[in-house]
N, C-alpha and C positions, 0 to 999 in steps of 0.2 A: 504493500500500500504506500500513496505517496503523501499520507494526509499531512506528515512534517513538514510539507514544503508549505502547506495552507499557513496559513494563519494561524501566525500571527496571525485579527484582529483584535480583536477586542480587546499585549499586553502585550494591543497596542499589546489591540488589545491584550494577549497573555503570554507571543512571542518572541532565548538566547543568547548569544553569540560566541564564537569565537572572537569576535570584534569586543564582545561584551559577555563572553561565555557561557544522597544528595539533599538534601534536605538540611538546612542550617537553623536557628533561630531566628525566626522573623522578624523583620522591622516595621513598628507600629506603624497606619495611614496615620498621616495627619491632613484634615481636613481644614479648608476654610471655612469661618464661623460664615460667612455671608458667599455665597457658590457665585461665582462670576457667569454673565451669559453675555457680557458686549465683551470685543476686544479690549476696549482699557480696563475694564474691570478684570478679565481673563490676565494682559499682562500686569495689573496690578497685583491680583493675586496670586501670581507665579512667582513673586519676588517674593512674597511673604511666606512662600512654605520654608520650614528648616524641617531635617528628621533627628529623631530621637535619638539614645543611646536601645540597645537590645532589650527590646518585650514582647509580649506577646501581646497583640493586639486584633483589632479589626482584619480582616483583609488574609488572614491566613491561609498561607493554601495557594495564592494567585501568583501566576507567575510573570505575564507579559499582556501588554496593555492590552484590551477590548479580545481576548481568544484567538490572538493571531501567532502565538507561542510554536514557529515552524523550529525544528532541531537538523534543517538539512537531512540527510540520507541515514543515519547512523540507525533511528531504533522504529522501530515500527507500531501502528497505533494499537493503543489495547495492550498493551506491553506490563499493565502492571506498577506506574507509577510515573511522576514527569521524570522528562529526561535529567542527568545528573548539572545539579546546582542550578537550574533554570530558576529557582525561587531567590535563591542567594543573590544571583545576575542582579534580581528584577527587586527585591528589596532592598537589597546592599546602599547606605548613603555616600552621597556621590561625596569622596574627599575635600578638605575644606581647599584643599591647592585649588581645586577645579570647578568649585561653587561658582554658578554666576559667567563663565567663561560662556560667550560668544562668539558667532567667528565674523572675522572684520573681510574677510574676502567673500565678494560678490560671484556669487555661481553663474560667473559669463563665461563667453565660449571662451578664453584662454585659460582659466583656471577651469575648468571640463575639459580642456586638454591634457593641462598636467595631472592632472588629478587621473586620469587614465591611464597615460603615463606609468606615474608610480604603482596604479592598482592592477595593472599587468605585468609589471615587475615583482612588485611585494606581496599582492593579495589573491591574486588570480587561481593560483597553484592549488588553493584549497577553497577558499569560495567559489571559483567557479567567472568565467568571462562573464556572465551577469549577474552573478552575483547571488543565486540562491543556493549558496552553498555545496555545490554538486564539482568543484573541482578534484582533477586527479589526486590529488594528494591528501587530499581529505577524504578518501572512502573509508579508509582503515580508521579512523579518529572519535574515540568516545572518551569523549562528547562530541558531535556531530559537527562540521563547520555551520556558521548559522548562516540561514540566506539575508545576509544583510540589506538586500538591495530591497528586501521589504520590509525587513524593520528599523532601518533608518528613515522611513520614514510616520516613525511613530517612537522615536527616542531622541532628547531635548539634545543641543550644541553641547555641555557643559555632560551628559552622560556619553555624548559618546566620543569627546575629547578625550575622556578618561579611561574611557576603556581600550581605546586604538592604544593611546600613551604607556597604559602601566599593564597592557596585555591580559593574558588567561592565568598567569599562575595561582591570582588568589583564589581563583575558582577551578583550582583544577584543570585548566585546560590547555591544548598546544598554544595556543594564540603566544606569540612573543609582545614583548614590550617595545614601541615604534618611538618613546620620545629620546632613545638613543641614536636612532636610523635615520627619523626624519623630522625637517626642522616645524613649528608649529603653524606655518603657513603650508606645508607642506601637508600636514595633517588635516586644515580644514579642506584643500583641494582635495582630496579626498573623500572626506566627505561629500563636500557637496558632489560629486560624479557618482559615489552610489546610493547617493538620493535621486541623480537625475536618472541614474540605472532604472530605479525604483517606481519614479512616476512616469516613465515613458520616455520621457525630453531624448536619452538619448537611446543606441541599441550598442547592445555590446557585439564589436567584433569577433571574428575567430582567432583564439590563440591557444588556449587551454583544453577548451572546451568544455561545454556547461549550457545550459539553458537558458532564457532571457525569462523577464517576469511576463504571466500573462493573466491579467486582470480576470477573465472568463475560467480558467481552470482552479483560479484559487476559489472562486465561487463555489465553484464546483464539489471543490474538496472540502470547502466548508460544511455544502448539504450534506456532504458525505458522512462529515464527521459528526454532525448534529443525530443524523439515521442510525449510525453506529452507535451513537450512545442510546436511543431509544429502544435500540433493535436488543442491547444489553440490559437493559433494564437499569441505567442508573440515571435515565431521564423521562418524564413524560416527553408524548407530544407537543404537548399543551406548553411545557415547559421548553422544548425545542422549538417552537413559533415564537414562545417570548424573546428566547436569547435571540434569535434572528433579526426580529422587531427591533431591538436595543442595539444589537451591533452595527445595522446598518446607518442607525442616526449616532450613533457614535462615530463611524466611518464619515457622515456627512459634518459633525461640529468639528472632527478634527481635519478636514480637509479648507471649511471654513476659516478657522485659528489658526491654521499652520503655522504662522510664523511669530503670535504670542506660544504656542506651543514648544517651537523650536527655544525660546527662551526660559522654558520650566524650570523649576530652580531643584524639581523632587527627581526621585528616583523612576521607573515605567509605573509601578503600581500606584503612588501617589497622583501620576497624572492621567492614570485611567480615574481615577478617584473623585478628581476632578473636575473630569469631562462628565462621568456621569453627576453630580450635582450640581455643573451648569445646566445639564439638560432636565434635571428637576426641578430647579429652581423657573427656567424659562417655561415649563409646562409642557414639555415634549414628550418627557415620561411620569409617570408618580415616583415616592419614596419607594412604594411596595414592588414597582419593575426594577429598580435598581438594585436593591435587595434580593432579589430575586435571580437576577442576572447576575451578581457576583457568586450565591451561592450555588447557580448552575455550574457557573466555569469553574469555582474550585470541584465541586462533583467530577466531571469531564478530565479536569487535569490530574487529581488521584486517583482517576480508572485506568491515567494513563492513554485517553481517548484524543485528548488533546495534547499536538507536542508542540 
């Protein structure tokens, strides 16, 4: 099955990396006391999250923003638990070095040049020439390369600054640490080409070999994944129509905010967290779908349904 490669949505939703890399001690959400639904309220309140030291809180269980929690090739759905550290990744507080850190290079066609550049040099080998994770060198790898080129774009500048920079080891993973390799401008071009991977803007040439992303399969793989959980018994229907309901306006508020978004100051789960109590706050959903939708995708992600 190839549901790893889906979705990520919904962490943002729930999906990784090697870029950003089982089970550790959670890290509390913390919410905002008033849910932002305009942009300045959104990046007002993205300044204002901090995370805690180690608790047990809210939100346990979840791994990558809005159930888009892909693990690349490595393990297959139904497996029996998420993939290794996927919760760690996605809870982890983003170091205070890299609090806050945005990137000052403008994603135009010369920095989408080099930024491709260095990701068919440095990244290609295991993520894969578009980036979902499927390159040669990454088959043998558990933890799975992540398909980054889908969930960067659903992890803030300042998350994944940090995690190109200081690598896979604290989580276990091959991912090396790049703020030795490559200089910090170097770093955002990068970025932004596999975010442009991600949204289309560009197509990845042939070098390594690998897939490009396609909108329409990841769809796909999501009904899938939602069927499978039904089909096992660890979801209604009813319950599968909800989470679908939720994740598709969570895909549309983060496509809207992108770029308050790309400024978040929390970790994936804090700004799935977010986004769904913007969208309760605006009236899009209730309290009672959000609730709802969180405790589906933690169900899903400990059957191991969702990777």
């Amino acid at each position: 099955m190839k549901f790893r490669k889906f979705i990520l949505s919904t962490a943002l939703f729930t999906a990784t990396l090697l870029l950003f890399a089982a089970c550790s001690t959670p890290q509390a959400t913390i919410v905002p006391t008033s849910a932002p639904t305009s942009p300045a309220e959104m990046a007002e309140a993205m300044t204002s999250y901090t995370t805690p030291g180690p608790t047990k809180g809210h939100g346990q269980g979840k791994e990558e923003q809005h159930g888009h929690g892909h693990q690349g090739h490595g393990k297959g759905m139904g497996m029996g638990g998420p993939p290794k550290g996927m919760r760690e990744r996605h809870q982890a507080p983003i170091p205070a070095a890299y609090q806050g850190k945005t990137s000052p290079i403008p994603a135009d066609e010369a920095s989408l040049a080099r930024g491709e550049a260095i990701y068919v040099q440095q990244c290609a080998t295991c993520h894969g020439d578009g980036g979902m994770g499927d390159g040669p060198a990454g088959q043998g790898l558990d933890p799975a390369p992540a398909p980054i080129a889908h969930t960067s774009q659903m992890l803030s500048d300042s998350y994944l600054f940090w995690r190109i920079s200081e690598g896979g080891a604290q989580f276990n993973t091959a991912m090396i640490p790049y703020k030795g390799i490559l200089s910090e401008d170097e770093i955002w071009d990068v970025i932004n080409y596999v975010r442009a991977l991600g949204s289309g803007e560009v197509k990845p040439r042939h070098h390594v070999g690998g897939q490009a992303i396609d909108p329409h399969a990841e769809a796909q793989m999501h009904a899938e994944m939602l069927a499978t959980g039904v089909k096992q018994g660890v979801i209604t229907q009813d319950e599968a129509d909800l989470f679908a309901e939720v994740h598709d306006k969570l895909d549309a508020y983060k496509g809207a905010h992108m770029d308050e978004l790309r400024s978040f100051m929390g970790n994936p789960e804090e700004m799935q967290q977010a986004m769904l109590d913007a969208l309760v706050k605006s009236g899009e959903i209730t309290q009672e779908q959000a609730d709802a939708f969180v405790d589906i995708h933690d169900r899903l992600v400990e059957a191991g349904i969702m990777q």
